[in-house]
DSSP file (Angstrom, degrees, kcal/mol; ACC not computed):
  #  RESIDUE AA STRUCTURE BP1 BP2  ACC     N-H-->O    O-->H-N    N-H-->O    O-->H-N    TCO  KAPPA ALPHA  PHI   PSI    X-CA   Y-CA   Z-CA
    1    1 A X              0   0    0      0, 0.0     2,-0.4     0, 0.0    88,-0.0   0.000 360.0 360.0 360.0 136.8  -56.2  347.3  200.9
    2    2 A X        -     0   0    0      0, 0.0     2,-0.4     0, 0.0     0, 0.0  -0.929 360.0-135.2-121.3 124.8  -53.5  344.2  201.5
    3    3 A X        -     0   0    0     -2,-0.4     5,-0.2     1,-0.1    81,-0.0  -0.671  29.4-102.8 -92.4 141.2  -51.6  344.9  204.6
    4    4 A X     >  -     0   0    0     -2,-0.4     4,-2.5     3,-0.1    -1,-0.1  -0.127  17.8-117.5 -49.6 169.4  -47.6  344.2  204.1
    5    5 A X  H  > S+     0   0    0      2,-0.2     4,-1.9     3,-0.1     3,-0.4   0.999 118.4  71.5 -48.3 -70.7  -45.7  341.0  205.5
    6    6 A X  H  > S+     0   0    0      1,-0.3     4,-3.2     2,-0.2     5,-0.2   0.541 109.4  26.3 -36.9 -71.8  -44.0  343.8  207.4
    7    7 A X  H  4 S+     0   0    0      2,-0.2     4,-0.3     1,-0.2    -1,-0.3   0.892 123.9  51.5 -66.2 -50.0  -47.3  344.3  209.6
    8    8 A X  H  X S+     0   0    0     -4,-2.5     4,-1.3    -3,-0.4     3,-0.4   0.943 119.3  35.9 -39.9 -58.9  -48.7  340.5  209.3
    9    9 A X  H >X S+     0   0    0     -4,-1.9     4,-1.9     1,-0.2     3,-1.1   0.967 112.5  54.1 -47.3 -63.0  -45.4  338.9  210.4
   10   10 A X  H 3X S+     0   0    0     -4,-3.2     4,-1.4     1,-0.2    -1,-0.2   0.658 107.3  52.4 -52.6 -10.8  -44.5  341.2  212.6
   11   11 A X  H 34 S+     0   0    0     -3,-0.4     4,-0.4    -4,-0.3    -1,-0.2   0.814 111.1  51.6 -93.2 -28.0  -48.2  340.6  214.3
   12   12 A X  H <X S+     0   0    0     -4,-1.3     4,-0.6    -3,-1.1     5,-0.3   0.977 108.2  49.8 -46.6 -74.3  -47.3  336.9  214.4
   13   13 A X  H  X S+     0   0    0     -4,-1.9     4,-0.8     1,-0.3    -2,-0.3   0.575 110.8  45.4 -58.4 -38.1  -44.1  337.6  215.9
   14   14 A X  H  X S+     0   0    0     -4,-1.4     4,-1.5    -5,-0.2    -1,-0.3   0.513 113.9  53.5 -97.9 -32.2  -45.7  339.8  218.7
   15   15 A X  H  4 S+     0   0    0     -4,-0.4    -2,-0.2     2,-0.2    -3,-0.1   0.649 107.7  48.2 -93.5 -12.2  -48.6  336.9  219.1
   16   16 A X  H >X S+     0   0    0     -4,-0.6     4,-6.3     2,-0.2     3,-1.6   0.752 112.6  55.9 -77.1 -41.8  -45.7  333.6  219.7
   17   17 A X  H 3< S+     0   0    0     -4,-0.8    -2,-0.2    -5,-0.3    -3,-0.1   0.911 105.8  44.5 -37.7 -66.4  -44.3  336.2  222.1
   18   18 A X  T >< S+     0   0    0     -4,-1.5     3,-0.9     1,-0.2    -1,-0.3   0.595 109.1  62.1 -48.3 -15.3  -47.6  336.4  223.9
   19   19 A X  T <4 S+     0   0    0     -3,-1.6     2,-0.3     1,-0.4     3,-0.3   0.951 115.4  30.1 -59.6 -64.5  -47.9  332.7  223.9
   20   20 A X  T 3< S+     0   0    0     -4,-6.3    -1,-0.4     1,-0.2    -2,-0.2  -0.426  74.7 128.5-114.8  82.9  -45.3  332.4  225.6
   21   21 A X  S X  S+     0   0    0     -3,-0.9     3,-0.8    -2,-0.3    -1,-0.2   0.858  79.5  54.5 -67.3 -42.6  -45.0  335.4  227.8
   22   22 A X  T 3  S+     0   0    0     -3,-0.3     2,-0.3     1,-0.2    -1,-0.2   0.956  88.3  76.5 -46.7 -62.2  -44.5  333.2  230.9
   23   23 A X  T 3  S-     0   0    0      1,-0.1    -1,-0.2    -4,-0.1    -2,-0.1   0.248 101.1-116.8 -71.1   0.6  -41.7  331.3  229.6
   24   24 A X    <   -     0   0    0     -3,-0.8    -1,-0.1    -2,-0.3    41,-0.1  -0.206  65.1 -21.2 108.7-170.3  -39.1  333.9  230.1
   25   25 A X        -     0   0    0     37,-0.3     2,-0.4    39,-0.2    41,-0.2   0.063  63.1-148.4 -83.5-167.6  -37.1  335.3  226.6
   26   26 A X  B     -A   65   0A   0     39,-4.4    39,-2.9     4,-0.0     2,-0.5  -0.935  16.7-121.3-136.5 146.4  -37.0  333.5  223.7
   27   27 A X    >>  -     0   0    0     -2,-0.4     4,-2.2    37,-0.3     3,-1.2  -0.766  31.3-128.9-105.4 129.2  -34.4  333.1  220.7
   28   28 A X  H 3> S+     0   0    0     -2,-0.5     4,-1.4     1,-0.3     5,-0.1   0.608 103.7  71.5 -73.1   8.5  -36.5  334.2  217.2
   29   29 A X  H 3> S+     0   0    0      2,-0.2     4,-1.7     3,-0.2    -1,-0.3   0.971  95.2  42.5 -85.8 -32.2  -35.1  330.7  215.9
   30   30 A X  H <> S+     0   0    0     -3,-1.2     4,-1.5     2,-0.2    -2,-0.2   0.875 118.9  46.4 -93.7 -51.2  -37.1  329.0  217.9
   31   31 A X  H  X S+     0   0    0     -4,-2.2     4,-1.3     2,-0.2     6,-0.3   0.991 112.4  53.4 -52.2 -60.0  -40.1  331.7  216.7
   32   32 A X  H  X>S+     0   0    0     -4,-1.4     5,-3.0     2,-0.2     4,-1.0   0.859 109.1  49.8 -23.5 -64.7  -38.9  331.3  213.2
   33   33 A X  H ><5S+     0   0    0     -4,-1.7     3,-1.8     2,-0.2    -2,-0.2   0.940 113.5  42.5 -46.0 -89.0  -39.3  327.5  213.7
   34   34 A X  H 3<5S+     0   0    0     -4,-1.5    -2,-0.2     1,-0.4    -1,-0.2   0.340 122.7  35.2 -69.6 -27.9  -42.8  327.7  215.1
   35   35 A X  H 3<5S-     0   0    0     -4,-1.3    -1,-0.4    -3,-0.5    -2,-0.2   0.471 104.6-121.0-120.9 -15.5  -44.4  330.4  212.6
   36   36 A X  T <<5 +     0   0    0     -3,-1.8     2,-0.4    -4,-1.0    -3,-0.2   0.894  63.8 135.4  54.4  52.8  -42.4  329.2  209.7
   37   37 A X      < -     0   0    0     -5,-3.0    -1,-0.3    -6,-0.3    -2,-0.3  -0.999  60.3-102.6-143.5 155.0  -40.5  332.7  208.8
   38   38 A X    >>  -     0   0    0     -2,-0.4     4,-2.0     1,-0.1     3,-1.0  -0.027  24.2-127.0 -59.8 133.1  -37.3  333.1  208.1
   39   39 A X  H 3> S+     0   0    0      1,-0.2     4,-3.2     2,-0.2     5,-0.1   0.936 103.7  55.1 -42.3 -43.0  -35.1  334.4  210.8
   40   40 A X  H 34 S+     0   0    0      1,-0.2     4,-0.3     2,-0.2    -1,-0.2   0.558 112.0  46.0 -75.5  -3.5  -33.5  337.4  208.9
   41   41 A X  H <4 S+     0   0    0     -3,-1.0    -1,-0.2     2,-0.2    -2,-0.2   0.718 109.6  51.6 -93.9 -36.8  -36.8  338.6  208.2
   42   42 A X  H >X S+     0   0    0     -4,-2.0     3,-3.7     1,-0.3     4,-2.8   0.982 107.9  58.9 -69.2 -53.2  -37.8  338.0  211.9
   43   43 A X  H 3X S+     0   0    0     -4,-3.2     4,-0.6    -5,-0.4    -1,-0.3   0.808 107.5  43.7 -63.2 -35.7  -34.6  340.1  212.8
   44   44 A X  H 34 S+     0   0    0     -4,-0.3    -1,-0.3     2,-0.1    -2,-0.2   0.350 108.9  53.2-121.9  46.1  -35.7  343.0  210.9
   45   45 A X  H X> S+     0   0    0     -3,-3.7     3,-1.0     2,-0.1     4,-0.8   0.692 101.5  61.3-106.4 -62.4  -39.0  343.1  212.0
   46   46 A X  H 3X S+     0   0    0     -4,-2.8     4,-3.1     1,-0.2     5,-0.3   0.689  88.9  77.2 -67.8 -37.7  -37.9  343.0  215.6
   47   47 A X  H 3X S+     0   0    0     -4,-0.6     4,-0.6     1,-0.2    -1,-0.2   0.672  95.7  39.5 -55.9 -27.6  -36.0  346.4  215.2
   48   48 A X  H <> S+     0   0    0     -3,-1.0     4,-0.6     2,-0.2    -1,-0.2   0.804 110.4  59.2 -84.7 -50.6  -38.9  349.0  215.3
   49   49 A X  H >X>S+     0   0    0     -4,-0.8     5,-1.7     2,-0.2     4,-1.5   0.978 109.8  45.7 -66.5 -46.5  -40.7  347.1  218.0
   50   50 A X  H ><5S+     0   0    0     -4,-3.1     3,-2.3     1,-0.2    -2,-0.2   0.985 115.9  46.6 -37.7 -58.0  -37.2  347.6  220.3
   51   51 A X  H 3<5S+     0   0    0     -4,-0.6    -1,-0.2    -5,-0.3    -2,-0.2   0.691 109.6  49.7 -65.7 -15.0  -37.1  350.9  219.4
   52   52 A X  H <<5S-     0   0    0     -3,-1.3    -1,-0.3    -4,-0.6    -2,-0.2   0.655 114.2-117.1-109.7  -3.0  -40.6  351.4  220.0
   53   53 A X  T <<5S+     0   0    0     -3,-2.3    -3,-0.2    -4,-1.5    -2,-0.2   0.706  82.2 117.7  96.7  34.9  -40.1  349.7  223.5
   54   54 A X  S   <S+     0   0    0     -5,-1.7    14,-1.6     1,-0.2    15,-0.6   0.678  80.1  48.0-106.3 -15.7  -42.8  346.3  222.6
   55   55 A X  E     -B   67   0A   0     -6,-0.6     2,-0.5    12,-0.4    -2,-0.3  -0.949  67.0-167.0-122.1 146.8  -39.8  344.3  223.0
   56   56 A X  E     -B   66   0A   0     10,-3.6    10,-0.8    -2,-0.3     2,-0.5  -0.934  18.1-146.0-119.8 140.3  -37.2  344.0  225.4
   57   57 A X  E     -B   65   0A   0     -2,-0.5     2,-0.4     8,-0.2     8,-0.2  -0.839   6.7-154.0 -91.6 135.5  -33.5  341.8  224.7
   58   58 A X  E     -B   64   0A   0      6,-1.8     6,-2.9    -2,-0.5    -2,-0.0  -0.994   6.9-144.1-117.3 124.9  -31.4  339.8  227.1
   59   59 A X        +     0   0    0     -2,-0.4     3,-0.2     4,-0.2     2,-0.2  -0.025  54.8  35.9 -59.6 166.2  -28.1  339.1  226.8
   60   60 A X  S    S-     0   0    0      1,-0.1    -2,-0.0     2,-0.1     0, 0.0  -0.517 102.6 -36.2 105.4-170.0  -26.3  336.1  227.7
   61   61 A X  S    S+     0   0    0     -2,-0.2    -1,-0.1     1,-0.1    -2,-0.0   0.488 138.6  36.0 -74.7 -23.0  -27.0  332.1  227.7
   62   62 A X  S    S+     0   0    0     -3,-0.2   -37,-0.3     2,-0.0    -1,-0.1   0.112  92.7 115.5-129.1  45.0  -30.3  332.7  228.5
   63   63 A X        +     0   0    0    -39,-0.1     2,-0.3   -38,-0.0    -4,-0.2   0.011  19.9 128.8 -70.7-175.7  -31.0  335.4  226.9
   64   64 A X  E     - B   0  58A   0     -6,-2.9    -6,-1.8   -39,-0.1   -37,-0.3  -0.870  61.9 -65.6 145.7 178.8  -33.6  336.0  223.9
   65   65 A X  E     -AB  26  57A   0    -39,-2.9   -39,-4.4    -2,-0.3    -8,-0.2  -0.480  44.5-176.9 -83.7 162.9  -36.6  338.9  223.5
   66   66 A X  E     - B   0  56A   0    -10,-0.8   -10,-3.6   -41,-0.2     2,-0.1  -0.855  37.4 -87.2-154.1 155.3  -39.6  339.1  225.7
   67   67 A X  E     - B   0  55A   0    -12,-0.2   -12,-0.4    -2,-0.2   -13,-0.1  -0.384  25.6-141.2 -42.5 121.1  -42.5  341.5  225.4
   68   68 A X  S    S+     0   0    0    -14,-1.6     2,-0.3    -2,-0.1    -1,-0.2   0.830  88.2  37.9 -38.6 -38.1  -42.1  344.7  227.1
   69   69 A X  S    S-     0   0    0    -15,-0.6    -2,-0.1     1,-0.0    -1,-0.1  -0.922  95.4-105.2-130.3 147.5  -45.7  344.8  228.2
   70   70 A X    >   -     0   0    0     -2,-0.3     3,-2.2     1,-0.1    58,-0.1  -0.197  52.1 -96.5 -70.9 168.8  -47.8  341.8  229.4
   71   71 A X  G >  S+     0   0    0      1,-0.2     3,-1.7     2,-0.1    57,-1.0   0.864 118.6  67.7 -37.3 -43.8  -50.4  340.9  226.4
   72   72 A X  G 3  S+     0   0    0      1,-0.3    -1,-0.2    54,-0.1    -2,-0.1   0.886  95.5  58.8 -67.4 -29.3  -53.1  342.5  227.5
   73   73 A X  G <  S+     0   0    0     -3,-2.2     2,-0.5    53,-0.1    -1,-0.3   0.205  87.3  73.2 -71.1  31.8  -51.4  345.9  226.8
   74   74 A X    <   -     0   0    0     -3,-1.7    53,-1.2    -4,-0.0    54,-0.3  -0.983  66.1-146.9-160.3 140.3  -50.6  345.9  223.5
   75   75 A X  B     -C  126   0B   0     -2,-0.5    52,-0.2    51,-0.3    51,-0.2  -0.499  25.7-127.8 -94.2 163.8  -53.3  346.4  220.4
   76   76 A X  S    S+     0   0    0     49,-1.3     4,-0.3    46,-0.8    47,-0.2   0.267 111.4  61.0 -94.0  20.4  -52.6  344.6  217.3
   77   77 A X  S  > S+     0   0    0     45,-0.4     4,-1.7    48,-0.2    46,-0.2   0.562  92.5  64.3 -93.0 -12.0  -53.1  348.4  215.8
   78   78 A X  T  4 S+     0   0    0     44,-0.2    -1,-0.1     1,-0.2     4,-0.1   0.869 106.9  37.0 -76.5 -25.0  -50.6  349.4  217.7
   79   79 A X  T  > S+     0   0    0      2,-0.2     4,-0.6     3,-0.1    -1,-0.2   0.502 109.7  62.1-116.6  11.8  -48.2  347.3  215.8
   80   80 A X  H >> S+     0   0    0     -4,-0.3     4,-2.7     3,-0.1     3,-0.5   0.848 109.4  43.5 -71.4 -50.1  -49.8  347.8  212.5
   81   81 A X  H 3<>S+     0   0    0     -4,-1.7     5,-1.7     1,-0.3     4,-0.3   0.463 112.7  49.4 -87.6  14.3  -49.1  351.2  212.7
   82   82 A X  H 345S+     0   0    0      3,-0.2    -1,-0.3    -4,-0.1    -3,-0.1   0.702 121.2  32.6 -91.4 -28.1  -45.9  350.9  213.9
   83   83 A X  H <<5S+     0   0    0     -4,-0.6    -2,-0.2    -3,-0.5   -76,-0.1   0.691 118.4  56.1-104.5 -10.9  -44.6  348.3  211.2
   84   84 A X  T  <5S-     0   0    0     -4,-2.7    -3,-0.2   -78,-0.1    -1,-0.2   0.953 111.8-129.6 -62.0 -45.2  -47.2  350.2  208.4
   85   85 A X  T   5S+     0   0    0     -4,-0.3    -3,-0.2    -5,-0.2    -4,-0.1   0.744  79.4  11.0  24.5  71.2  -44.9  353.6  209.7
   86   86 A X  S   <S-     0   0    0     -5,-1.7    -4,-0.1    -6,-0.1    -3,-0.1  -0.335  81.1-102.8 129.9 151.4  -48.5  355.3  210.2
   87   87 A X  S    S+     0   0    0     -2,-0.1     2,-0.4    -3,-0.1    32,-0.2   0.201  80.9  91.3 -92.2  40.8  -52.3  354.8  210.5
   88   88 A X        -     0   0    0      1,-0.1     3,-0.1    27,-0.1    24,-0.1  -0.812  64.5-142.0-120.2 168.3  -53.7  356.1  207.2
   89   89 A X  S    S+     0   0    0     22,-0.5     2,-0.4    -2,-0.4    -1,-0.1   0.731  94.6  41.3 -92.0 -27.9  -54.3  353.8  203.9
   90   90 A X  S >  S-     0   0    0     21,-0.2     3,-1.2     1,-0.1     4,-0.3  -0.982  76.7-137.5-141.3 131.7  -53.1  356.9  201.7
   91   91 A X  G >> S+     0   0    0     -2,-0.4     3,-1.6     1,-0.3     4,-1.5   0.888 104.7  60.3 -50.6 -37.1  -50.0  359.4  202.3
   92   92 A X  G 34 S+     0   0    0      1,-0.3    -1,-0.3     2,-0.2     7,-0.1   0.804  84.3  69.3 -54.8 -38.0  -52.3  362.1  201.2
   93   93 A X  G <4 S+     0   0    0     -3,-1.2    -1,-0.3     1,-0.2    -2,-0.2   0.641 117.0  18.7 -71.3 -18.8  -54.7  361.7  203.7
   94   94 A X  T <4 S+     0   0    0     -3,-1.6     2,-0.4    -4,-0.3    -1,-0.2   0.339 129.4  45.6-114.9  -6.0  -52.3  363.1  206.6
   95   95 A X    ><  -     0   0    0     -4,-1.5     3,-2.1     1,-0.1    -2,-0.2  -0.673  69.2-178.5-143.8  89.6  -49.9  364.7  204.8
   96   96 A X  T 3  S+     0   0    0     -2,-0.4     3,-0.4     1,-0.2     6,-0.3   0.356  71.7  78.0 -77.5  36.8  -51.7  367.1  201.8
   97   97 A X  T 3  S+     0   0    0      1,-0.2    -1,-0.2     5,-0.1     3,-0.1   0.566  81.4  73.1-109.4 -10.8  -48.6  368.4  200.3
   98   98 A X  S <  S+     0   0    0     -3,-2.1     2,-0.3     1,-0.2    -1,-0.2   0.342  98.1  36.1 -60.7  -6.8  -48.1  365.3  198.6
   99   99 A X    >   -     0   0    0     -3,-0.4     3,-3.1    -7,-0.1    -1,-0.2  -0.940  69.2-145.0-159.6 128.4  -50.5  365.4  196.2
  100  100 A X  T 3  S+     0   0    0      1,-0.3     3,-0.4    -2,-0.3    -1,-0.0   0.792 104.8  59.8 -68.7 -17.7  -51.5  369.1  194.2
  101  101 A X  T >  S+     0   0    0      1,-0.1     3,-1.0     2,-0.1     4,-0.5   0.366  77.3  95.4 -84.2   3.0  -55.3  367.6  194.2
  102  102 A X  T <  S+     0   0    0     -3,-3.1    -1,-0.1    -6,-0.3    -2,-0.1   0.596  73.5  57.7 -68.6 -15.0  -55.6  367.3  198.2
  103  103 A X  T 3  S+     0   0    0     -3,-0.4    -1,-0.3     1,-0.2    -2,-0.1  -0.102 128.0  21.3-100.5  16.4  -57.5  370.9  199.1
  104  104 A X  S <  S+     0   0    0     -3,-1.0     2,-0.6     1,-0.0    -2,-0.2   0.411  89.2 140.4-157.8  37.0  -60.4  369.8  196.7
  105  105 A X        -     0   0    0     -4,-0.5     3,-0.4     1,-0.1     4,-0.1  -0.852  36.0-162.4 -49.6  86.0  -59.9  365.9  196.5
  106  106 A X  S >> S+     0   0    0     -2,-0.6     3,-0.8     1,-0.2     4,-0.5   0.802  92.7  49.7 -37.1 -55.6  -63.4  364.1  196.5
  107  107 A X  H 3> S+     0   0    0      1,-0.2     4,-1.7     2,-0.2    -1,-0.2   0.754  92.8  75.8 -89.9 -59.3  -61.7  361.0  197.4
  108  108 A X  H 34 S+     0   0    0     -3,-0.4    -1,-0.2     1,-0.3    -2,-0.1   0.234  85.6  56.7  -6.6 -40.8  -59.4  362.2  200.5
  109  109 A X  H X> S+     0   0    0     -3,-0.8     4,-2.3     2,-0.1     3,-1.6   0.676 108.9  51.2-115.6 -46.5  -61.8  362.6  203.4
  110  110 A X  H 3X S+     0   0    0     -4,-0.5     4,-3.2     1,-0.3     3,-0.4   0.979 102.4  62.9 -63.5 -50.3  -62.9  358.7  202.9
  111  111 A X  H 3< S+     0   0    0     -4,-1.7   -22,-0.5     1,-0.3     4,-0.5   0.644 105.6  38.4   8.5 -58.9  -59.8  357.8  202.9
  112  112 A X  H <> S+     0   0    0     -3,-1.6     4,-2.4     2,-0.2    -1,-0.3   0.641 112.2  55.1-114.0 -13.5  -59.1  358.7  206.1
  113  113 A X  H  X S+     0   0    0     -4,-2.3     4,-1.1    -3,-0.4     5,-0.3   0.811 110.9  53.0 -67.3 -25.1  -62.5  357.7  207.7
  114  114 A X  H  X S+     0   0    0     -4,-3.2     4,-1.7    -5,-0.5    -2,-0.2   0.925 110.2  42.7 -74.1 -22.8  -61.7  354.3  206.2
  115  115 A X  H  > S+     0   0    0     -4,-0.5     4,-3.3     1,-0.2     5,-0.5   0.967 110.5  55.2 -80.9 -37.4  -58.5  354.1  207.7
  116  116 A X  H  < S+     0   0    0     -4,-2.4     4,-0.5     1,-0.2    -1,-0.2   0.744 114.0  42.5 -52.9 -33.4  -59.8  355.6  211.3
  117  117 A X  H  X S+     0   0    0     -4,-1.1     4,-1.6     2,-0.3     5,-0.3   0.656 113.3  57.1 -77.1 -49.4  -62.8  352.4  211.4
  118  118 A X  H  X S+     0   0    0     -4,-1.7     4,-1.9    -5,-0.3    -1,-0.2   0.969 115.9  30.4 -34.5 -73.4  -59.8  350.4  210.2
  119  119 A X  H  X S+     0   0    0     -4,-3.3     4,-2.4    -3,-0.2    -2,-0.3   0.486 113.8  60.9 -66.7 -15.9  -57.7  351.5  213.4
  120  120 A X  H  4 S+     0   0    0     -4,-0.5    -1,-0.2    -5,-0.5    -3,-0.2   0.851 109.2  44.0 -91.8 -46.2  -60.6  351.8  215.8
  121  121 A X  H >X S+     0   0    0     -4,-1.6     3,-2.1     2,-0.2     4,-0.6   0.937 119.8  42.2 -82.4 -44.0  -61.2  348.1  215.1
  122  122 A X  H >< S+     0   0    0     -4,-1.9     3,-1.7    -5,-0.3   -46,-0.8   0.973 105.8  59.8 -42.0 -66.8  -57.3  347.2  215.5
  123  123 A X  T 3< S+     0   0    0     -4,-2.4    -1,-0.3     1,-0.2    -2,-0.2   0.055 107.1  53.4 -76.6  13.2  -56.8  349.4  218.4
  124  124 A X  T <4 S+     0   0    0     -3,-2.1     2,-0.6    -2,-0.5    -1,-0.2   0.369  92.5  73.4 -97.4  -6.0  -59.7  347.0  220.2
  125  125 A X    <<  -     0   0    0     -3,-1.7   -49,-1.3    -4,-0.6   -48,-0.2  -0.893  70.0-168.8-113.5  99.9  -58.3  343.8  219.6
  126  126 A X  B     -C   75   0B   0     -2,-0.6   -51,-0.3   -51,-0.2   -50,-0.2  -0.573  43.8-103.2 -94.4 170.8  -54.8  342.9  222.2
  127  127 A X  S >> S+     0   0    0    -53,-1.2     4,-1.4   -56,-0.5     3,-0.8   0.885 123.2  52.6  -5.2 -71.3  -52.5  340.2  221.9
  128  128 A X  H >> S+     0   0    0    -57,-1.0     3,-6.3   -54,-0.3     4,-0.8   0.851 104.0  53.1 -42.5 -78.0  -54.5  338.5  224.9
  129  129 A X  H 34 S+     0   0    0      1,-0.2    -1,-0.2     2,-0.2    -2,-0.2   0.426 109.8  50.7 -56.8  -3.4  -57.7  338.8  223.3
  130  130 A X  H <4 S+     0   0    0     -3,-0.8    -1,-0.2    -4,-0.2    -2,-0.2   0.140 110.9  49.6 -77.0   4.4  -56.2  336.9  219.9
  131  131 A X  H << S+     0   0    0     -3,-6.3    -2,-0.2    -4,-1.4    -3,-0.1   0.234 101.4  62.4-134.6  25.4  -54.9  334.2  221.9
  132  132 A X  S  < S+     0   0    0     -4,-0.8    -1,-0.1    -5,-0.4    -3,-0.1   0.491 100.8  57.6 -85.1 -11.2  -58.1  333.8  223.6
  133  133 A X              0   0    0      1,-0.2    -2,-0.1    -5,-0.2    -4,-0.1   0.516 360.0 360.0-101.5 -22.1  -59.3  333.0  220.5
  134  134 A X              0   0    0     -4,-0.1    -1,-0.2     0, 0.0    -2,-0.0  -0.038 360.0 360.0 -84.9 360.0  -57.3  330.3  219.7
């Protein structure tokens, strides 16, 4: 399984934050800059994490985003499965009406143990503890 840009970038984007959490908000050119992605890309990346409250915007001349929550809160499964839209590796695997083979589908229940072991190990890992790493 290859996780999108969506979720890589976005994981990026969520780890410059944390960098600089201190430094009060930030303009996603200067993120753009620093990570080498494109702005417009940055800019609709950023739209699910607002909505989803991981980022907050300030208006103004100093304005820019800043994390909602300091680093230490925030998984990087929590924003895989926010920019994935879900934790599973296959639609079938939460939702069987998608596929007419899902009530006797060998395949199906691994699936979804791979993705939980997947998430388990995401959902351990925060922002903080990737830029401790560093």
């Amino acid at each position: 399984m290859k996780l999108s840009t969506r979720s890589r970038y976005g994981t990026r984007l969520m780890l410059d934050m944390a960098e600089h959490y201190d430094d009060g908000p930030i303009h996603l050119m200067k993120i753009a800059q620093r990570q080498g992605i494109s702005v417009k890309y940055l800019e609709q990346i950023i739209i699910p994490l607002k909505k989803a409250q991981y980022i907050k915007s300030l208006r103004g001349p100093k304005g820019g985003h800043v994390l909602a929550k300091p680093p230490e809160e925030i998984t990087v499964g929590e924003i895989v499965a926010l920019l994935e839209e879900g934790d599973s590796l296959v639609e079938c695997s939460q939702n069987a009406e998608v596929c007419e083979r899902s009530s006797v589908c060998p395949t199906r229940q691994v699936w979804r143990e791979a993705a939980a072991a997947m998430f388990a190990k995401l959902d351990s890992v925060t922002l903080a503890d990737l830029l401790n790493r560093t």
